[in-house]
N, C-alpha and C positions, 0 to 999 in steps of 0.2 A: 204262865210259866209252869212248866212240867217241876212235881217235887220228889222228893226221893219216896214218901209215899206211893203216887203213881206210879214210879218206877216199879214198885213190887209187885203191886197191884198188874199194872200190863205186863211183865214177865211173866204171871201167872196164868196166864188167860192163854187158851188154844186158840189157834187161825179164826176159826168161824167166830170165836168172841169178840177178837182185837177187832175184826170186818164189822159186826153189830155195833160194839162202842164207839168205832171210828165212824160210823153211818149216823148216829145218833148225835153225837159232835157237830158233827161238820152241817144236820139238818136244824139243830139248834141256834149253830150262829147264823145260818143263812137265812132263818126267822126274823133273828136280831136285826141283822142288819137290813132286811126286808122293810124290818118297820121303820128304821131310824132314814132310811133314803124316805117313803113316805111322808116325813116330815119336814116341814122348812125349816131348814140350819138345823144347827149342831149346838144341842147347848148340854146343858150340863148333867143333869140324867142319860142323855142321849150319849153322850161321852162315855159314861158309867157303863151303860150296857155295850157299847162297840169293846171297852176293855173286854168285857166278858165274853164279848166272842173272840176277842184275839185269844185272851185263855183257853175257850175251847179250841179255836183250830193249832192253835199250839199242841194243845194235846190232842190231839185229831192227828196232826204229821208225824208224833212221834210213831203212834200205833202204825202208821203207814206212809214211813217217809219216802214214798216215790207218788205220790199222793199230789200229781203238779196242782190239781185244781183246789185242792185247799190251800195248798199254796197262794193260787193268785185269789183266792178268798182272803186270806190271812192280809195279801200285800194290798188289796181294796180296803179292807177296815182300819187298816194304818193310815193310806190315804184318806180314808174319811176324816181320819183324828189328825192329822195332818204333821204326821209325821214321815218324813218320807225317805228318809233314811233305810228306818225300818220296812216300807212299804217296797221299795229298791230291792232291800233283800228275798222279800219274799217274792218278788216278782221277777228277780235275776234264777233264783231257785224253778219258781212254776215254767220260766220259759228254757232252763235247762233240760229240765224232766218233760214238758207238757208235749203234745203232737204240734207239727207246725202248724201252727195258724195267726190272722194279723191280730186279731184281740189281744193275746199276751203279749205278742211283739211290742205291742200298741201301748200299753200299761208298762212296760219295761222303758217302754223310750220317753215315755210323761214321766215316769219319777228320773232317769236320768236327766231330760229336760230341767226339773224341777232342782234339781242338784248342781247343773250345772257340769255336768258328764257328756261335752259335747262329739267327743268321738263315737262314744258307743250308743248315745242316741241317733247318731245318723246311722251308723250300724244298722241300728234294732228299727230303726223309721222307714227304712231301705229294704229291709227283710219284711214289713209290714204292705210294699207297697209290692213289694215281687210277688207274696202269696194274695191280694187281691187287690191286682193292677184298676179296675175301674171301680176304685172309691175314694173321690177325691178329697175327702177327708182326711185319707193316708196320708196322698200327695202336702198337704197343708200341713199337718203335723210335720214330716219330712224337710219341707220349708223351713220351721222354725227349729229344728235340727241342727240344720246347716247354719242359720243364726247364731244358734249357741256355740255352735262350732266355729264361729270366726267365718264360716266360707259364703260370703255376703254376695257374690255373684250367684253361687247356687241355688241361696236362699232366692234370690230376686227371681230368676227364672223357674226355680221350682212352685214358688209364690202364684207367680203369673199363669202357671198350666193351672193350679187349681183351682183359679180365679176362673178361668176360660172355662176348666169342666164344670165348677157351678159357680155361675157368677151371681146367685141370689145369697150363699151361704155369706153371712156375717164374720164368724170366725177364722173362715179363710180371706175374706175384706179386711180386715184386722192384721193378720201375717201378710197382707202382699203391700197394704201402706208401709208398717213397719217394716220391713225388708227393703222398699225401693226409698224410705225417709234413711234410712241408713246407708244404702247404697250411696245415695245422695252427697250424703254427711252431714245431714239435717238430723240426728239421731244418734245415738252411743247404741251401739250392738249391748244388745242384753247379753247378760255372760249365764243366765239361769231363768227360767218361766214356771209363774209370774215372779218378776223381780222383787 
């Protein structure tokens, strides 16, 4: 959280400063959270320091808020702490400002999945698969999109090409049961992922 200190504090500061502070931020938390993926789980010092990087990218965006990529830093360390509300936000932001590509898309459409935002995850899962049509991970995410979205046909055929593009991949084995047990009506349609 930016305070009315910092406010005075970055007011004061010329272009070249706010560019230094704002570098040093954002290489701080991307330390942080460097080390806290390195670990298995999430526990409670690890917790501790992800806050501290969202404090810093927090004040990292103010100094440069067109800044997408701390942005989708900011809405990763929320997802880590599993908040995703806030990780939503910041990742609705990075993929407003950021250059097209399906990584953001991709993060934008997991915490809407995650929420239960099943229109604008098919959106953003659809935009993910247009900017890089042969990964069928896309295609799988996109599947379970269409889940959340109630469109149970979609999901099922969308399910089944990315089965077909890699039929070794687990996660998309997982989205094409679930889709055709639903289709079925062996299954209640998730309304958000993981439920």
């Amino acid at each position: 959280m930016v305070t009315l200190t910092d406010a005075a504090i970055i007011g004061g500061l010329d272009p070249d400063q706010r560019t230094e502070l704002h570098d040093e931020l954002c290489g701080a938390a991307r330390e942080i959270v460097g080390s806290c993926r390195m670990q298995e789980g999430i526990d409670d010092e690890a917790r501790r320091r992800l806050a501290r990087a969202a404090e810093l990218l927090e004040r990292a965006v103010v100094l440069q808020p067109d800044d997408w990529d701390a942005y989708r830093g900011l809405g990763t360390v929320w997802r880590m702490l599993d908040d995703h509300e806030r990780a939503y936000q910041a990742f609705e932001r990075a993929y407003e400002l950021g250059p097209p590509g399906p990584a953001t898309a991709t993060d934008l459409s997991g915490e809407c999945i995650a929420l239960g935002k099943g229109a604008e995850a098919v959106t953003t899962a659809r935009r993910a698969c247009e900017l890089d049509p042969a990964d069928p991970g896309l295609v799988a995410n996109l599947a379970l999109a269409y889940l959340i979205d109630g469109q149970i046909e979609a999901a099922r055929t969308t399910a089944a090409e990315a089965q077909r593009r890699d039929p070794g991949d687990r996660i998309t084995e997982v989205v094409a049961v679930l889709a055709e047990g639903v289709a079925a009506g062996q299954v209640v349609a998730p309304t958000r992922w993981p439920p």
